[in-house]
C-alpha positions in Angstrom: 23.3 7.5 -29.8 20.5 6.9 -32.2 19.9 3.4 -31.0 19.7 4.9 -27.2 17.7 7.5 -28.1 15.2 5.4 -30.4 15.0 3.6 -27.3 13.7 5.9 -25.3 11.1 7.2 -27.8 10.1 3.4 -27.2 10.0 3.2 -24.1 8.4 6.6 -23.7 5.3 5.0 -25.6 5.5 1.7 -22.9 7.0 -0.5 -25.4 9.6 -1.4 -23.3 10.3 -4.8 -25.5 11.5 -2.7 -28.5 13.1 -0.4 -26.2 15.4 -2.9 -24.6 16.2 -4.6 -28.2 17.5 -0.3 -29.6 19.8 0.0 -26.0 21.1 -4.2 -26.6 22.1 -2.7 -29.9 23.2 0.6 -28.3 25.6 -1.4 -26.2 27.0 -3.1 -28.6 28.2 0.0 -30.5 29.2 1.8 -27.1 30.0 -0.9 -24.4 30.9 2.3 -22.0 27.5 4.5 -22.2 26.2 5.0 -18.5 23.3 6.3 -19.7 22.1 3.7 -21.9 22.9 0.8 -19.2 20.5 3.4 -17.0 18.0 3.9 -19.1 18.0 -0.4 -20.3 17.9 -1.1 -16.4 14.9 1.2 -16.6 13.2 -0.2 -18.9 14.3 -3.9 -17.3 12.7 -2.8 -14.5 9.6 -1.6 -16.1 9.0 -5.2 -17.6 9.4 -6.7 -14.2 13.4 -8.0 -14.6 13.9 -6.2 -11.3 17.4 -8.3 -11.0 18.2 -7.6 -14.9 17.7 -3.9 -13.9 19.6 -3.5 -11.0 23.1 -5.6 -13.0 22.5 -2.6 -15.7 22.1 0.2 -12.6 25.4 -1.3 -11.6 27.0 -0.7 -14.6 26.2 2.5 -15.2 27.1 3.3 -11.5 30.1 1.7 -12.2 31.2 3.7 -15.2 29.8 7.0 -13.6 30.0 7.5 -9.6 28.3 10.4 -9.9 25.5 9.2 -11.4 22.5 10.2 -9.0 19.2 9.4 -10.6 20.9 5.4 -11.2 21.4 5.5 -7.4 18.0 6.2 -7.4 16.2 3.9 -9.8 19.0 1.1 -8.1 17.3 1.5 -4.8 14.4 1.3 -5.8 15.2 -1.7 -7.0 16.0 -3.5 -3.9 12.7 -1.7 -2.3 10.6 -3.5 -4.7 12.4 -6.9 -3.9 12.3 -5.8 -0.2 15.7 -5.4 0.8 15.0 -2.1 2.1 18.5 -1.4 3.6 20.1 -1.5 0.2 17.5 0.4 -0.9 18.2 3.2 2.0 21.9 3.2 1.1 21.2 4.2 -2.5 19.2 7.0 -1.6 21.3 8.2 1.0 23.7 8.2 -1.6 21.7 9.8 -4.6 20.8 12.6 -1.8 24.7 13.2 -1.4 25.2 13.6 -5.0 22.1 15.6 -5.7 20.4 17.0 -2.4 17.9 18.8 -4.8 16.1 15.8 -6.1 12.7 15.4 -4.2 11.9 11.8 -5.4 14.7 10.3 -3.5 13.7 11.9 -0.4 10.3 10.3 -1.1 11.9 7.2 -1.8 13.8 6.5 1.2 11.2 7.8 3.6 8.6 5.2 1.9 11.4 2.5 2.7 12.1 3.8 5.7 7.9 3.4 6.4 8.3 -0.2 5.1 11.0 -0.6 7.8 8.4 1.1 10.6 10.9 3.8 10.9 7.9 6.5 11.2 9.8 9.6 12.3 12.4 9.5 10.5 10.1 8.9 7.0 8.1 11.9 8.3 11.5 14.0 8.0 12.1 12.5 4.7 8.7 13.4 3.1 8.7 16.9 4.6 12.3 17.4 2.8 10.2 15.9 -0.4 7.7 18.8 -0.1 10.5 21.1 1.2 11.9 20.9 -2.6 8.5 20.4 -4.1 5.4 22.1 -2.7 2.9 20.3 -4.9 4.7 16.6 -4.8 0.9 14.7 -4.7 2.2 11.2 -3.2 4.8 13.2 -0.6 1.8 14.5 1.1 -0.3 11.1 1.1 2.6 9.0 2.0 3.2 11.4 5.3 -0.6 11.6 5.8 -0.4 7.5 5.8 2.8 7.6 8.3 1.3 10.1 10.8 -1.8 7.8 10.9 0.0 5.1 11.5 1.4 6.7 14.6 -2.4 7.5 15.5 -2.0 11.1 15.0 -5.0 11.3 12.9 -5.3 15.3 12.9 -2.3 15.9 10.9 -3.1 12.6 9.1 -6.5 14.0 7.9 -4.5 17.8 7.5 -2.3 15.8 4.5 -4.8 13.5 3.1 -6.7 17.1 2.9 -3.9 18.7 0.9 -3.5 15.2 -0.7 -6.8 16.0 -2.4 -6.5 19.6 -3.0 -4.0 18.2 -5.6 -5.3 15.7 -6.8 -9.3 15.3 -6.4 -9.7 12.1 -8.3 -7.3 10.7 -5.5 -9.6 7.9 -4.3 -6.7 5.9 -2.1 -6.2 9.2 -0.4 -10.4 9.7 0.1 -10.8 6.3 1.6 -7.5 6.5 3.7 -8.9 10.2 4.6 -12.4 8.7 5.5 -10.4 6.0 7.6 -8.6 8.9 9.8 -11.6 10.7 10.7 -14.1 7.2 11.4 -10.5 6.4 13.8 -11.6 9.7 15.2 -15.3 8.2 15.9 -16.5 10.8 12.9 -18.2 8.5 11.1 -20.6 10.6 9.3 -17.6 12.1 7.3 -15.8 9.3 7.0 -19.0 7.5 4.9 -18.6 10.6 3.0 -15.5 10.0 1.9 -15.7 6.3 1.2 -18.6 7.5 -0.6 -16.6 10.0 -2.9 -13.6 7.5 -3.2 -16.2 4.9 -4.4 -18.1 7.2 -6.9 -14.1 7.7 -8.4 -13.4 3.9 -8.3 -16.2 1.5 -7.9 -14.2 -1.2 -7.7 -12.2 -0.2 -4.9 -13.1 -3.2 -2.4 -11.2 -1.8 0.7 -13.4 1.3 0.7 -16.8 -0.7 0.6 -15.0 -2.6 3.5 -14.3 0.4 5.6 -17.7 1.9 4.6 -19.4 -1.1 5.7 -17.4 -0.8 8.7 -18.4 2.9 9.6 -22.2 1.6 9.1 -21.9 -1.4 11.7 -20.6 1.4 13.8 -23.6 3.4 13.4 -25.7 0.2 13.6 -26.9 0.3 10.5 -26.8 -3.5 10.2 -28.4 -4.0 6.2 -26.0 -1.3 4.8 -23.0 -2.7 6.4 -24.1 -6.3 5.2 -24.2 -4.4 1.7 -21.1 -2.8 1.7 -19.4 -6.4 2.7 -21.2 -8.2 0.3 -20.1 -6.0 -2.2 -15.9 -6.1 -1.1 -16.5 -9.7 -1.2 -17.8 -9.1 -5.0 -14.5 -7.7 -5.7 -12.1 -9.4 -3.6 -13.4 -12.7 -3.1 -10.2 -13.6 -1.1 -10.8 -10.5 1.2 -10.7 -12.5 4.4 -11.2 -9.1 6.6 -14.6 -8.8 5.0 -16.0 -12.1 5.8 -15.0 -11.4 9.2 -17.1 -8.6 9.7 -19.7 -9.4 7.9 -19.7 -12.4 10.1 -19.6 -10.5 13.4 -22.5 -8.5 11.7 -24.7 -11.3 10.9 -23.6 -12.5 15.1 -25.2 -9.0 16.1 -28.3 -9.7 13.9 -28.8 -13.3 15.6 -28.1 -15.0 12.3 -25.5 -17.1 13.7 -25.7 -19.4 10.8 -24.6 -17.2 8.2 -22.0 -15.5 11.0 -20.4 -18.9 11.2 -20.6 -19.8 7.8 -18.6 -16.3 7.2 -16.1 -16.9 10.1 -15.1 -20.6 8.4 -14.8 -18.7 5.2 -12.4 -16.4 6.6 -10.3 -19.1 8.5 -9.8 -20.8 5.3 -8.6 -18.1 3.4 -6.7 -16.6 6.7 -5.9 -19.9 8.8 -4.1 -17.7 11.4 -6.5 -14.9 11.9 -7.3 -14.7 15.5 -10.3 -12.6 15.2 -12.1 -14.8 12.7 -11.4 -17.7 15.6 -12.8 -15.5 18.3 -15.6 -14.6 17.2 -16.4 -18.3 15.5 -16.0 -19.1 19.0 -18.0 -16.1 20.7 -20.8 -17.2 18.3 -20.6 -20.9 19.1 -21.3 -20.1 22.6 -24.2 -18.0 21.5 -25.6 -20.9 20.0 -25.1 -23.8 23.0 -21.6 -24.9 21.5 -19.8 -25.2 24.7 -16.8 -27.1 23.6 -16.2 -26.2 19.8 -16.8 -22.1 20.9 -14.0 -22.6 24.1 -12.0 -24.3 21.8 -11.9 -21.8 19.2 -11.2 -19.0 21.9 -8.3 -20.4 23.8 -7.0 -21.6 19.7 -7.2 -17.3 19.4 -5.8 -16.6 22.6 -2.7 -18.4 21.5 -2.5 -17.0 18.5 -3.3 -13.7 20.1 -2.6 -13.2 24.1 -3.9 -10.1 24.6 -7.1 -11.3 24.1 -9.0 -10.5 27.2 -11.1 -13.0 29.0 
């Protein structure tokens, strides 16, 4: 047990290396300890060895059926190398064993988000909260599935609670600012990206959506700001060129709007709004044939583009 355990002091302290080296040794001394095969596939897992990990979760499962939390960690596993049914099938077995433990719960309603199964994650995370009334990511993660099913109120309700939490929570700010702006409340959402910027200021999706609130409100030269800035970050953000394009279009600048839209096809070759509104703004500018061409390429791409 001293290997195991000196181990775990190791990997307790991130140095997941060392950690690995004490349970190879611990193994080798006790080829039959569950836990240690648990806690190597742990610590497997934490150094990316997402395969490595799951062979040790087997073991351990394989020397202790009744071993929840590996059921656990094993699934989430295969959710990290997206085989979310597998993933499922461990956590509705770790539930059976242990219907106590909140974090599987959580686990399988994220995978069952990742599989747009919305309803059925809701009833997940509310069981996650059921068992653990101040379970921070339970909250977000149901706040991020009921705004995916548009029903922004109780969205904005757990992104609320989210932050009562956890106030330095900029993902759930942003995500909280884009609820209420999908409610046409942009005031409070720039508010929020606001706050969620102040925590991270290098959080390029909330200058996006900020910019995106102020192109709402016309507010042309902050939005351009905002863009510029997510583009600072993420270079690759092809989103951001797009509006920022379409923004620059709105301006008359259809120079710099095409310029942005090329950008954005380049990095996003299938994106059928940078192709639209390339080809809106061709049009705009007496390109006849190269602004029709890029609209029917979108409409192909996308058919419910309207004439």
């Amino acid at each position: 047990m001293a290997f195991n355990n000196r181990g775990f002091a190791y990997a307790a302290k991130g140095n997941f290396e060392r950690a690995i080296q004490d349970y190879d040794q611990a193994l080798l001394l006790n080829p039959n300890a569950a836990l240690t095969f648990y806690n190597r596939g742990s610590a497997l897992a934490a150094e990316g060895e997402v395969d490595h990990a799951i062979e040790d979760y087997d073991r351990a499962i394989g020397l202790n059926s009744n071993f929840s939390q590996a059921f656990v960690n094993r699934g989430f596993a295969y959710a990290v190398k997206g085989d979310f049914d597998r993933a499922i099938a461990d956590y509705d077995q770790a539930i059976r064993l242990n219907p106590d433990v909140a974090i599987a719960f959580y686990n399988r309603g994220v995978a069952r988000a990742r599989k747009s199964d919305l309803v059925r994650a809701i009833q997940d995370y509310d069981e996650a909260i059921h068992r653990d009334p101040n379970y921070v990511w339970a909250y977000y993660r149901r706040g991020e599935a009921y705004a995916n099913k548009r029903d922004f109120a109780r969205a904005i309700s757990d992104y609320d609670q989210t932050i009562r939490l956890d106030p330095w929570n900029a993902k759930a700010l942003n995500d909280r600012g884009f609820a209420y702006a999908s409610k046409g409340d942009f005031e409070v959402a720039i508010r929020d990206y606001g706050q969620a910027i102040r925590l991270d200021p290098n959080y390029a999706n909330a200058f996006y959506n900020r910019g995106s609130a102020y192109a709402e409100q016309h507010q042309f030269e902050r939005a351009i700001s905002d863009y510029d800035q997510a583009i600072r970050l993420a270079p690759d953000f092809a989103p951001a060129f797009v509006n920022r394009g379409f923004v620059y279009g709105t301006k008359g600048n259809y120079e710099r709007a095409i310029e942005d839209f090329n950008r954005a096809i380049t990095l996003a070759p299938n994106s059928a709004d940078a192709l639209l509104n390339r080809g809106i703004t061709k049009l705009k500018k007496g390109d006849y044939i190269g602004g029709r061409a890029d609209i029917a390429q979108a409409k192909l791409m996308k058919p419910d583009i309207d004439d």
